[in-house]
Every structure is written in C-alpha cells, then in structure tokens.
N, C-alpha and C positions, 0 to 999 in steps of 0.2 A: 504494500500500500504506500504508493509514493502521495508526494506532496501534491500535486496536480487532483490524485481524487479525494483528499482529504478538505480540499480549497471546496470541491465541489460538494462536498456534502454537506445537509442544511442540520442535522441536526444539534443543537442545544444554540442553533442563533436567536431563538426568540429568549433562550435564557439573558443571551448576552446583553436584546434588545431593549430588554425590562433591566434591567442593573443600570445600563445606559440612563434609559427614562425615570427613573429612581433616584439615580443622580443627580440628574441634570433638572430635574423639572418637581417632584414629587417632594422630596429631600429639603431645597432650597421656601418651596412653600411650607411648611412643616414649620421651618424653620422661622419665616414672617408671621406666621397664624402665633408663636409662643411670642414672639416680637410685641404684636398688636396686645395682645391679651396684657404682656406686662407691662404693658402702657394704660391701658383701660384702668388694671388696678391699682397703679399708683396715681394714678388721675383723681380715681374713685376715696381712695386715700388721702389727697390732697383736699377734697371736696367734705368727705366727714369731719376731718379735721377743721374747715372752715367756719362749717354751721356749728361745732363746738365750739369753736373759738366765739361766734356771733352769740350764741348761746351765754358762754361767762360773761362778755362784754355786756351786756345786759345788765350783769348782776354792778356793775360800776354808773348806772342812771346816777344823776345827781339829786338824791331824793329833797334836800331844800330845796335849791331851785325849780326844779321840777311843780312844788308844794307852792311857792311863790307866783310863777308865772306861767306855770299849764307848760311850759316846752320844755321837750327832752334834752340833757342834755347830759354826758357822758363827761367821768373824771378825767385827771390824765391819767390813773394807772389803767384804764380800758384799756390801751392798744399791750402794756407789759402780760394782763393778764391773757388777755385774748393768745399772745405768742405764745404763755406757758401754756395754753390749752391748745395750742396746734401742736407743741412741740412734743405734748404726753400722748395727742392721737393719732400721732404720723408714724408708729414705731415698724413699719414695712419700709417706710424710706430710710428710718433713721440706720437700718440694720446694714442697709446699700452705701450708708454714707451722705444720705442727702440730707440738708434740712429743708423743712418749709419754713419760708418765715412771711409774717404779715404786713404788705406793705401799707394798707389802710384800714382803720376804722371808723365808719363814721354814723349821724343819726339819718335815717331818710324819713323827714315830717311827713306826717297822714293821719287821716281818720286813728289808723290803729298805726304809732310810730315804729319803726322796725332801725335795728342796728345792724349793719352790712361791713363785715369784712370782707378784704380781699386777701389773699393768701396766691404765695407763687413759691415753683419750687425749680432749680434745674433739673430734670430727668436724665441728663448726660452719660452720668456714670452708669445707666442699667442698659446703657444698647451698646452695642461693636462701636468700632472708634471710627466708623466712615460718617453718622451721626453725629453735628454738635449741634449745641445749644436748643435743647431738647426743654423750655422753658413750658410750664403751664400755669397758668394765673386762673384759678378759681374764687368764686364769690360765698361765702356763707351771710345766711337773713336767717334775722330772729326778730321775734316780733317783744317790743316792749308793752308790757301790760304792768297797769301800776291801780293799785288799789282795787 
C-alpha cells in the first residue's frame, strides 16, 4: 500500500473535518459565549451594588432640614457611605481585582424624592488583553420616604 492509494482513500476525513470545524469555529465561540456571560455578571454586580449603595445613601437624608423646608437633602457623609456599600456588595469584582467606586450621588426632587447613585467600575482585568478599557457606569435609585 503505497502513498498514492492511501492519498486516495477517504476514510477518517470527516474525522479530520470536524477537529478542523471544532477548532476553528465551535471552540472560539464557546469561548465568547463565557466572555459575554462574564460580562453580564459583573455588570449585574456593579448594578446590585449601586441600588445598595442608593439604598444607604438614603439613610444620610438630612432629617432637620428636611423637617424645616419639605426638601431633601443629603449629608456629606452620603457619597462615603454609599462607596462603603458598593464596596461590601461588589465582592465578585473585588476577588478579580477590580473596585467599583461611586462617582455621584445625588437627590432627584419629585412627588416621591429618590436618591441616585452612579457607580462605575473598569472590567479590564476579566477579559484577554486585546480588550481595554472595559469601563461600565451603572445607576442605582432608591426612593426617599420620610415619615
């Protein structure tokens, strides 16, 4: 059995064919589907973290003034406590290396007043390095109810 009929014979090329396709196409997807997903959840994670942040910030209303002239209005230790409650509910990023931290909080006036953090974190470090500045800025709302 020379080379010439071994060239011609087909069997185990569809093995080959599928190793190939596996490779090349199967493999690489698999690979973006765990990408996407660990994006999602530290996304998801930046966002719980936010509305707990929006949450405590709450708890910093300035109840005099508040008592005095009906508007809300927030200490300055809101924006410190609000970071310490992103910072205890972010512990998936924190494990990656990342922190979130909050770049705003403030009151948004209304019928029912609501306190809105924003919260941003860089995602950098959890993807390949052809990725940069992998930034996501989420909002957390809480609603102020006083009395």
């Amino acid at each position: 059995m020379g080379i010439a009929s071994l060239m011609r014979r087909e069997d185990g090329i569809s093995m080959i064919w599928w190793a190939i396709v596996i490779a090349a196409v199967i493999a690489p997807l698999m690979m973006l589907s765990m990408e996407v997903a660990r994006y999602y959840h530290a996304r998801g994670e930046i966002q719980k973290g936010a509305d707990l942040a929006a949450l405590a910030a709450t708890q910093e209303v300035d109840i005099p003034y508040l008592q005095r002239t009906g508007q809300v209005r927030l200490t300055g230790l809101a924006p410190v406590v609000a970071q310490q409650y992103l910072s205890r509910n972010t512990n998936y990023l924190t494990r990656h290396g990342i922190h979130a931290r909050v770049t705003s909080v403030r009151v948004v006036p209304g019928r029912i007043p609501q306190v809105l953090v924003t919260a941003e974190a860089d995602l950098t470090p959890l993807f390949p390095s052809g990725l940069s500045n992998v930034i996501v800025h989420m909002d957390g709302v809480a609603e102020v109810r006083a009395f």
